[in-house]
N, C-alpha and C positions, 0 to 999 in steps of 0.2 A: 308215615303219611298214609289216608284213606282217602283214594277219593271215589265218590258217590258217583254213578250212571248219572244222575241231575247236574253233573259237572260243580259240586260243592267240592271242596276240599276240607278234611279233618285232619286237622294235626296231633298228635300225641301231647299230653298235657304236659310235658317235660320240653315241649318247645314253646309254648305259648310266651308271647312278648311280653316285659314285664312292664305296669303302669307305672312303678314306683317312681319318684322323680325328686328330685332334693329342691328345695326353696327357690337357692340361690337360680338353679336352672328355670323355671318358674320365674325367678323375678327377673333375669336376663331376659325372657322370651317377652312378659311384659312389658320391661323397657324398650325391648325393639319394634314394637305395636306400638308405642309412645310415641320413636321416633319418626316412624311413618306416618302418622296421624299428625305429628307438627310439623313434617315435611308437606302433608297437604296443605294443611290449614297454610301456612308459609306461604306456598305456592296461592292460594286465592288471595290470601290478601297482597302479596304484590300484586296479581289481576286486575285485583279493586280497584288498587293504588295508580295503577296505570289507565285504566279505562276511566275512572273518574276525570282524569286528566286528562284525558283525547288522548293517548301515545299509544294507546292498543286497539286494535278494530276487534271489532266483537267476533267474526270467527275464525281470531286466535287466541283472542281469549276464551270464545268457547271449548277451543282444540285442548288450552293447558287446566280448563275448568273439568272439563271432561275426565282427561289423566290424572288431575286433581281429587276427585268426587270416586274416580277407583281406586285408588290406594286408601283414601280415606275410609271406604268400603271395607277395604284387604285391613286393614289394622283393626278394624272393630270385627270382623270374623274372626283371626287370627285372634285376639284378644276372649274369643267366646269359645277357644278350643283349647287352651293350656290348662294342660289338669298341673293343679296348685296341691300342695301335702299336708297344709295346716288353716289353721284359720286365718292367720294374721295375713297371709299369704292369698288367702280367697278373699279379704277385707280389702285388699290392694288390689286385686283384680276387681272384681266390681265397684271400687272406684276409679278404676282406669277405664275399664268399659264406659260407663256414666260419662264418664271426660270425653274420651273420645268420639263418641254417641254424638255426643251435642256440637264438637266439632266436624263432624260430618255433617249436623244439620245445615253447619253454618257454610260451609263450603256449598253443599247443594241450595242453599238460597240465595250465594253468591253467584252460581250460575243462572240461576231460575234471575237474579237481577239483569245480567249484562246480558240476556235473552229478550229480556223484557217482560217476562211473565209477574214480575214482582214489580207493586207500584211505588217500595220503598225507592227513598234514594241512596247515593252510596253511604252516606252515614249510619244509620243503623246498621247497614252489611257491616260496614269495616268494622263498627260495632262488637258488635258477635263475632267477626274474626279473631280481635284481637285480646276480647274477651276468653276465646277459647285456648288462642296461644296462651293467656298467660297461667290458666288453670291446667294446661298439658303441663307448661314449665312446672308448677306446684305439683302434681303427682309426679312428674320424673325423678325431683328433686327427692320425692318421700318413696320412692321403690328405690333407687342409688340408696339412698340410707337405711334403707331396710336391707340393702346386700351390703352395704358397708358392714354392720351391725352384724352380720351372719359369719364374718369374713375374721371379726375379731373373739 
């Protein structure tokens, strides 16, 4: 180990981490972005589901839209930092992103609804809620099969 007066550190090329990473690991970390991103989505559309119905006051639905709109966040970062080994492997990641992208839209204009900043009503929201769940389900369902596949 060298380290520089500027307080950088150099390591010996014999220690540097290695990026290699097998599929399978890659398609686990995607599916766990998957899961969090449907765990939001989940989370706003009960919101919806309740608030449309009087049973939630808006800020506690704001409180779990909030927590909601961050994870959704963390899955689609976490989703833009998995280095993937092959192509079919980066073809599932950027359609996981894509997916979850847009369920994130839907969650933040699920909040921006029960704010009032959005003049829709709840129908188009739960819309796109439940639009986004079911396209999360459709890529979880096609990364599981692509570790299925890897597995045999």
């Amino acid at each position: 180990m060298i380290v520089i007066s500027s307080g950088l550190l150099l390591l010996p090329a014999g220690c540097a981490a290695s990026t290699r990473v097998s599929s399978a690991d890659s398609l686990n970390s995607i599916s766990e972005s998957l899961d969090e991103s449907s765990s939001a989505t989940a989370t706003a559309a009960l919101v919806a589901e309740l608030v449309a119905a009087g049973r939630m006051p808006a800020v506690t639905a704001d409180a779990a839209l909030e927590d909601a709109v961050s994870a959704a966040d963390a899955a689609t970062h976490a989703l833009t930092t998995i280095v993937v080994p092959d192509g079919e492997t980066l073809a599932a990641q950027e359609h996981a992103l894509e997916v979850a992208q847009e369920a994130a839209r839907a969650v933040v204009t699920t909040r921006a609804w029960v704010g009032g900043a959005s003049p829709e009503g709840s129908g188009p929201v739960r819309e796109a809620l439940e639009q986004s769940r079911s396209e999360l389900q459709d890529i979880t369902v096609q990364v599981e099969e692509l570790l299925e596949d890897g597995e045999s």
